[in-house]
LOSELUM-436032 format. One record per residue (C-alpha): x, y, z. Coordinates in steps of 0.02 Angstrom, whole numbers, padded with zeros to 5 digits. Example, Ala and Ser with C-alpha at 12.3 -4.5 7.8 and 13.67 -1.06 7.14 Angstrom:
REM LOSELUM-436032
[node [00615 -00225 00390]] [node [00684 -00053 00357]] 
//
This chain:
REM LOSELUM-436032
[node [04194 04948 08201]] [node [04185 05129 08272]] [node [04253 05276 08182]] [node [04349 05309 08300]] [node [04406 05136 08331]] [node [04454 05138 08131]] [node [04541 05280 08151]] [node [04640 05195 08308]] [node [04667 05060 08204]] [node [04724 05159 08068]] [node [04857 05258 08184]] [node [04922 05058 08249]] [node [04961 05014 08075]] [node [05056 05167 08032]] [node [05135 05146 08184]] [node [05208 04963 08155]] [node [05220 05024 07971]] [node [05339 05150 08015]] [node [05431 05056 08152]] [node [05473 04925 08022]] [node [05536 05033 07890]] [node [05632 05134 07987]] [node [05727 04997 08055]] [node [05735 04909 07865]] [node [05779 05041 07768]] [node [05959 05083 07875]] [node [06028 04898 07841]] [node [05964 04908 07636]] [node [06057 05061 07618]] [node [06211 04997 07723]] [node [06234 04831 07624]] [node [06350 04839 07487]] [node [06310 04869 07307]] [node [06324 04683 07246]] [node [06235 04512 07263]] [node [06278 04434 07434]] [node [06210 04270 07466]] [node [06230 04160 07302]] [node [06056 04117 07246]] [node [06050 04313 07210]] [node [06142 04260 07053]] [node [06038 04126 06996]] [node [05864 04249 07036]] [node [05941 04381 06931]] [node [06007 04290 06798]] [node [05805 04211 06781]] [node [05752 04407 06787]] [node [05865 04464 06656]] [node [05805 04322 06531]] [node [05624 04387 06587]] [node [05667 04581 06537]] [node [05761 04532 06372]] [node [05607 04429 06308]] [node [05680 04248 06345]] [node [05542 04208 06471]] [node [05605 04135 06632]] [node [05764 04043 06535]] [node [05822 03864 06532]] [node [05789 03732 06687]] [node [05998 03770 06720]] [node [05934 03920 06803]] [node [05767 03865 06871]] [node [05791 03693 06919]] [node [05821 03766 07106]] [node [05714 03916 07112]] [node [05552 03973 07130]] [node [05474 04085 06984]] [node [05399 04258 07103]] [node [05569 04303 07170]] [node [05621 04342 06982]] [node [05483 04417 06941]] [node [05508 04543 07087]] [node [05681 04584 07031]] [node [05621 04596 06853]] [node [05484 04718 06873]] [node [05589 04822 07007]] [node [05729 04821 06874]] [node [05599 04862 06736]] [node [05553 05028 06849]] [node [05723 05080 06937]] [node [05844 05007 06815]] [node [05989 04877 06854]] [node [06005 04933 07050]] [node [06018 04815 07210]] [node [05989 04970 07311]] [node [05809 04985 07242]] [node [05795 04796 07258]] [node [05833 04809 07435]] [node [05737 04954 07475]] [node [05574 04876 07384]] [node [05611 04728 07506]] [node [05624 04833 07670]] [node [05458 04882 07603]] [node [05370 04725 07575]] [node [05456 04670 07736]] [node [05364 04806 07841]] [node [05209 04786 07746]] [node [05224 04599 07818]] [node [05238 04666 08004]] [node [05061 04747 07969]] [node [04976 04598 07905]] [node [05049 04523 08069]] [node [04969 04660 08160]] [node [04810 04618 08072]] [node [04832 04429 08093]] [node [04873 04455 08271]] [node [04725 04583 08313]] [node [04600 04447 08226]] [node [04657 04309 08333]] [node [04701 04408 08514]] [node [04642 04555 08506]] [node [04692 04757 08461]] [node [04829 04746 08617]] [node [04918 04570 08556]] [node [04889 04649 08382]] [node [05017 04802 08403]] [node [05142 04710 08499]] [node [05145 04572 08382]] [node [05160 04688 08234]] [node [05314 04778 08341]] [node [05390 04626 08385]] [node [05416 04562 08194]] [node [05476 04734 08148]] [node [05614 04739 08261]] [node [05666 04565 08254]] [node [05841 04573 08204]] [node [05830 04392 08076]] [node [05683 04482 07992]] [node [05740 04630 07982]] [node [05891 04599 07896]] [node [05788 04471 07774]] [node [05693 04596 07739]] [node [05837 04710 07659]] [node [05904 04572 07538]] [node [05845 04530 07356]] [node [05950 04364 07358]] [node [05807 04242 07448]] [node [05616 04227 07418]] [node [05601 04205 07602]] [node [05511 04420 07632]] [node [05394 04375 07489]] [node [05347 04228 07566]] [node [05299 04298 07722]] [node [05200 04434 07639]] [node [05098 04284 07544]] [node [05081 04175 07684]] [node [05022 04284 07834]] [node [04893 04374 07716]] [node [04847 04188 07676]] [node [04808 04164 07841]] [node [04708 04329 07851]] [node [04595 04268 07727]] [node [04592 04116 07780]] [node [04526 04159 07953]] [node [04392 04289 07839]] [node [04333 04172 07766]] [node [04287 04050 07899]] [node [04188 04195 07969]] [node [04096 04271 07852]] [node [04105 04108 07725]] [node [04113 04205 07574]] [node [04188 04133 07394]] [node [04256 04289 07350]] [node [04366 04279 07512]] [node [04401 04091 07471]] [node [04456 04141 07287]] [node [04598 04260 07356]] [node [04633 04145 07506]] [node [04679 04017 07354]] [node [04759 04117 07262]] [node [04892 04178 07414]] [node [04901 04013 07445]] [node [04968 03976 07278]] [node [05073 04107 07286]] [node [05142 04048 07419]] [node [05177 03890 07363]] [node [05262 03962 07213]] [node [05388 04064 07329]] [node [05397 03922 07471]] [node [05380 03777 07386]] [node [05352 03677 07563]] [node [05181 03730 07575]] [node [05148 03639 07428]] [node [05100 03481 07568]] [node [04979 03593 07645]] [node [04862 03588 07476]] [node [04742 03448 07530]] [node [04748 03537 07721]] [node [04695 03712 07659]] [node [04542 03601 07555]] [node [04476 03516 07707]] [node [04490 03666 07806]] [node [04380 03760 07682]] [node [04238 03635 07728]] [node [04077 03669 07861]] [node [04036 03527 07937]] [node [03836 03580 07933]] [node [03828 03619 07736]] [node [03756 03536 07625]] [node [03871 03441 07486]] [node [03828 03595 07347]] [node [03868 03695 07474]] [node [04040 03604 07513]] [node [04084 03586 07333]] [node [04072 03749 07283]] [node [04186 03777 07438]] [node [04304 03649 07354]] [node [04287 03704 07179]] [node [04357 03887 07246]] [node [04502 03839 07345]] [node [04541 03729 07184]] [node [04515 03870 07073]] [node [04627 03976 07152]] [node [04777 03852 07166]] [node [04763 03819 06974]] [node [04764 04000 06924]] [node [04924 03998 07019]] [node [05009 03840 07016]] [node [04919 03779 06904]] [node [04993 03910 06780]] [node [05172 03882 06835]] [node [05149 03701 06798]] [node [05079 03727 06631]] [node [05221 03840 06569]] [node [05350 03708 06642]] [node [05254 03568 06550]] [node [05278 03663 06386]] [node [05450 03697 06424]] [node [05504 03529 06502]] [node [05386 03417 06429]] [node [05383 03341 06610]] [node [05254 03391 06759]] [node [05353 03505 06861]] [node [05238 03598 07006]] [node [05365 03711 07060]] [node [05533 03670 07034]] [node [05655 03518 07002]] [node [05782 03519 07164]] [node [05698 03383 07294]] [node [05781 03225 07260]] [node [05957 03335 07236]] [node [05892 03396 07427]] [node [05856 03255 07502]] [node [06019 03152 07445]] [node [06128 03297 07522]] [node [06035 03270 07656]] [node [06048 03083 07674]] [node [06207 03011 07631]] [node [06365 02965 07716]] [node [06454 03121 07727]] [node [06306 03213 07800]] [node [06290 03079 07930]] [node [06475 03083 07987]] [node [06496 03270 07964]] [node [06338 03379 07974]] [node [06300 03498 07840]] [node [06462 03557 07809]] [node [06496 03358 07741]] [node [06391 03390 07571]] [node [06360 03588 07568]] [node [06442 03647 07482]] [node [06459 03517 07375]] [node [06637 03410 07371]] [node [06732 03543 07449]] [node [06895 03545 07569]] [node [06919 03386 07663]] [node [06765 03312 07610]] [node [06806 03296 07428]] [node [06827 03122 07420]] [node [06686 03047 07511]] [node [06573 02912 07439]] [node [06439 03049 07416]] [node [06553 03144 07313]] [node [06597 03008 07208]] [node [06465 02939 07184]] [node [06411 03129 07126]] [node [06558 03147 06979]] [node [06508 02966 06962]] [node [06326 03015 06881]] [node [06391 03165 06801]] [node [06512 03095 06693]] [node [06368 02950 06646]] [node [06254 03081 06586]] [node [06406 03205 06518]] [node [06429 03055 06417]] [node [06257 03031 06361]] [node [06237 03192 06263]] [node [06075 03229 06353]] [node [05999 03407 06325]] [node [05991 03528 06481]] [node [05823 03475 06514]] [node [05854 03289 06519]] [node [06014 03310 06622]] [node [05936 03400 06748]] [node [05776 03297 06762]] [node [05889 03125 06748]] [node [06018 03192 06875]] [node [05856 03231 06976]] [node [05811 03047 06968]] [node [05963 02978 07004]] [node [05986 03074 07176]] [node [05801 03026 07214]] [node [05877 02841 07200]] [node [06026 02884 07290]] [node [05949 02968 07445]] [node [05816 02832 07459]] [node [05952 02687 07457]] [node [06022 02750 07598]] [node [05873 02756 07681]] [node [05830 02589 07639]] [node [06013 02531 07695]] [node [06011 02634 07867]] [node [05835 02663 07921]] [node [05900 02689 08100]] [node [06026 02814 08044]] [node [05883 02912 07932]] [node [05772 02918 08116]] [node [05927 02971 08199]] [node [05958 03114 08085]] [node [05767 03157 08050]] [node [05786 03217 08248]] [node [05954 03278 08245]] [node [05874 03401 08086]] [node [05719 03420 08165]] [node [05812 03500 08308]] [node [05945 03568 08204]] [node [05780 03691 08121]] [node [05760 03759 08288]] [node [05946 03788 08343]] [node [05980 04002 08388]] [node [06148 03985 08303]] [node [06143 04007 08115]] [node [06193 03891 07989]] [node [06265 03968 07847]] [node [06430 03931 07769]] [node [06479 04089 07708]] [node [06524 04227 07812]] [node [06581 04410 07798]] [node [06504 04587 07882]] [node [06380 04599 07772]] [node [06325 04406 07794]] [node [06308 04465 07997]] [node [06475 04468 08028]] [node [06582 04436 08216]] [node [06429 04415 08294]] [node [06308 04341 08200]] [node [06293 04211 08333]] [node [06272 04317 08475]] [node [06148 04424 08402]] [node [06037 04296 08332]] [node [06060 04192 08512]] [node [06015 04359 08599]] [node [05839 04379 08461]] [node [05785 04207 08437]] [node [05780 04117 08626]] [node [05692 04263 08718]] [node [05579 04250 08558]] [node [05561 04066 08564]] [node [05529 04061 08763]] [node [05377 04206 08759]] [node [05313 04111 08592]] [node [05310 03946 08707]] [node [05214 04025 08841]] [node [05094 04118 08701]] [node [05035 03953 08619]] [node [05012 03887 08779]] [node [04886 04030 08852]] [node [04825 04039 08678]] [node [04786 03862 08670]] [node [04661 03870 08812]] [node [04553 03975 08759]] [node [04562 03973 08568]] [node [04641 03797 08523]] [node [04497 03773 08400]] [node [04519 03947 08322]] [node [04698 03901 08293]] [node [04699 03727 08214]] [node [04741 03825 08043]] [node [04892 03906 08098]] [node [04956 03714 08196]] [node [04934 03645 08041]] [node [05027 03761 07919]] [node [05166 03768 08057]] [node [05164 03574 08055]] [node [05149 03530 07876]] [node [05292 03675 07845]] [node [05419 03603 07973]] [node [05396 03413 07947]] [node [05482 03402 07786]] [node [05659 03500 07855]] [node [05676 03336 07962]] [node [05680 03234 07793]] [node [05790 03372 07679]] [node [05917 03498 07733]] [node [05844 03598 07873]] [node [05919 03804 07876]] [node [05891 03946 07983]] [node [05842 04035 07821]] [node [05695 03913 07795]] [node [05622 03946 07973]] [node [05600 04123 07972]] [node [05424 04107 07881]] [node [05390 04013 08055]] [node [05485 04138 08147]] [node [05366 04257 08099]] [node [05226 04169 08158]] [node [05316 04130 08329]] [node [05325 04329 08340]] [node [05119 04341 08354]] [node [05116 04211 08506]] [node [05275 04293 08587]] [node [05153 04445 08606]] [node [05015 04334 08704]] [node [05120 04349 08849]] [node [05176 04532 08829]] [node [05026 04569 08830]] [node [04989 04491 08980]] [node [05130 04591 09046]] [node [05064 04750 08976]] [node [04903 04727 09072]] [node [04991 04700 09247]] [node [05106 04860 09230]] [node [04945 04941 09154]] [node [04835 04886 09318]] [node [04958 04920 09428]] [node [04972 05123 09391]] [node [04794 05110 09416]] [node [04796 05047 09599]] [node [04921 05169 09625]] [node [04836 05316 09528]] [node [04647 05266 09534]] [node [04625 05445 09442]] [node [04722 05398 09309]] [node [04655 05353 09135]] [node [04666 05181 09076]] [node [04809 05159 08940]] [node [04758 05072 08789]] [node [04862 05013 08640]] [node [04746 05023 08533]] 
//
């Protein structure tokens, strides 16, 4: 690379840099002064016990979270002092920090013009920019982890280089600490690492990286639960609770409102509810210590999800679809509501965002996949092994974002394309004029 093309390059990332922020930083400072979304609670409650010397607390609190969301909050906290305004703001940062990476991703796959539009097209969409000013969900951070993953990834393929494999492993684990889905995408990530004309020293030192670099990570986490819990825990304990709520009768009749929340309104008395207080008062009555409540109450859902899988594998297809499609719906999901949740028109808005999105990112992995299917099979995979699970557990518009993001790169295959014709066109009509380059 040129210095001058550097120095383009440089200009591009400021650019989307800017863009970003300056679209972040507005919503941060507009949302109000307290937690929002509920797991905000839980996250801080984990990041207090980490500032006051407890270490990251009792499974209560991290039974359903993820351990680098916490220790954002801590270590902002530790800096700025007790303030979701700094949270926020540190947040709108690491969001537009992502929209560069994308720019980078993008530029490495498609070239310097896909590059900038990509990296524009993830700062101003709306879902990610309004992620990106909230503490409450691990969702920004995960981003961040997973498209510089990729990065790497695709660096290392080049230029085959263990150095680039050790941080490649590391994001990786990283990423699997914040979005614990990715966790299925281990034994993926160690085939991919392998050339097909190396030698097997060659291969296993490949293999002995990418392994390295998960156990520094996850490898840690699991460690510290295993001292804590006395049980192998990889991430966290909340699966089997997941999958029951989202296999059971009341989610069958009534959709996610039936069982989230939990044994609320009119569907308080449904078998999955009672069978809930049913298992709760068995293990109230057992005396069991935090620890083996949670972990037994784990169990028990594990049981309780499966049986009706067993008892209505035909229902369990017929949902699997209705979730799978459910992942992809424009309308969001969530129960609560409020101005500061999106308000009025959430609906509209995301509608307006996500199906233009949706239809460009359609036609993008369809150009892109005739010219660099091959180059791609990393990126199909991660996208696959990330979405296959929602059509077993609860599927949430919050959970596809990461993906969202991704769809945001291949959206700008096409406007790019579209860039080009407007861009050839002035020509024909102005042969004079200089050609107009993005970057």
């Amino acid at each position: 690379m040129t210095v001058d093309s550097r120095r383009q390059s440089g200009r591009m990332m400021l650019l989307v840099f800017v863009v970003a922020l300056a679209l972040r930083i507005p919503v941060a400072m507009w949302l109000p002064e307290e937690v929002i979304w509920p797991d905000g609670a839980r996250y801080e409650r984990v990041a207090l016990n980490l500032l006051e010397g407890k270490g990251f607390g009792d499974i209560v609190e991290n039974r359903r979270s993820v351990p680098t969301q916490p220790l954002l909050i801590a270590g902002v906290y530790s800096v700025f002092g007790k303030s979701y305004l700094a949270l926020r703001l540190v947040s709108a940062v690491i969001g537009a920090v992502s929209c560069v990476v994308g720019f980078l991703l993008a530029r490495h796959l498609f070239g310097a013009t896909v590059g900038v539009l990509a990296g524009l097209t993830v700062a101003a969409y709306p879902h990610l920019v309004y992620l990106s000013a909230l503490f409450e969900y691990p969702q920004t951070l995960g981003i961040l982890f997973m498209t510089t993953f990729l990065l790497l990834l695709y660096r290392f393929n080049e230029h085959r280089r263990l150095s680039t494999l050790l941080m490649a492993s590391v994001l990786l684990g990283a990423t699997i600490l914040t979005l614990p889905t990715l966790l299925l995408f281990v034994p993926v990530f160690v085939l991919l690492t392998l050339k097909r004309d190396a030698d097997w020293r060659r291969n296993f030192s490949y293999v002995a990286v990418a392994v390295a670099g998960l156990v520094i990570t996850v490898g840690s986490w699991a460690l510290r639960n295993y001292a804590a819990y006395d049980q192998v825990v990889l991430v966290n304990a909340a699966s089997g609770v997941n999958f029951w709520a989202a296999n059971n009768e009341a989610y069958a009749r009534w959709g996610k409102e039936g069982s989230v929340p939990m044994c609320t309104g009119p569907h308080g008395v449904t078998s999955y509810c009672l069978e809930h207080r049913q298992i709760r008062q068995e293990l109230l009555a057992r005396n069991l210590t935090n620890i083996e409540y949670a972990l037994a109450e784990e169990r028990a859902a594990w049981e309780h999800g499966l049986r009706f899988v067993r008892e209505s594998p035909g229902r369990f297809v017929k949902l699997s679809f209705s979730r799978f499609l459910r992942l992809w719906s424009p309308w969001p999901d969530a129960v609560h509501t409020g101005p500061a949740r999106g308000g009025s028109n959430r609906d509209a808005i995301s509608a307006a965002s996500y199906i233009p999105l949706a239809l460009l990112a359609l036609v993008g992995l369809f150009l892109s996949a005739r010219t660099h299917a091959r180059k791609l099979i990393p990126m199909y995979l991660l996208v696959a092994v990330f979405v296959a699970p929602f059509a077993a557990f609860l599927p949430t518009m919050r959970y596809r974002l990461p993906i969202d993001f991704l769809l945001g790169i291949f959206a700008a295959i096409p406007l790019a394309h579209l860039w080009r014709l407007v861009v050839d066109a002035r020509l024909r009509r102005t042969p004079d004029a200089k050609t107009i380059e993005l970057a």
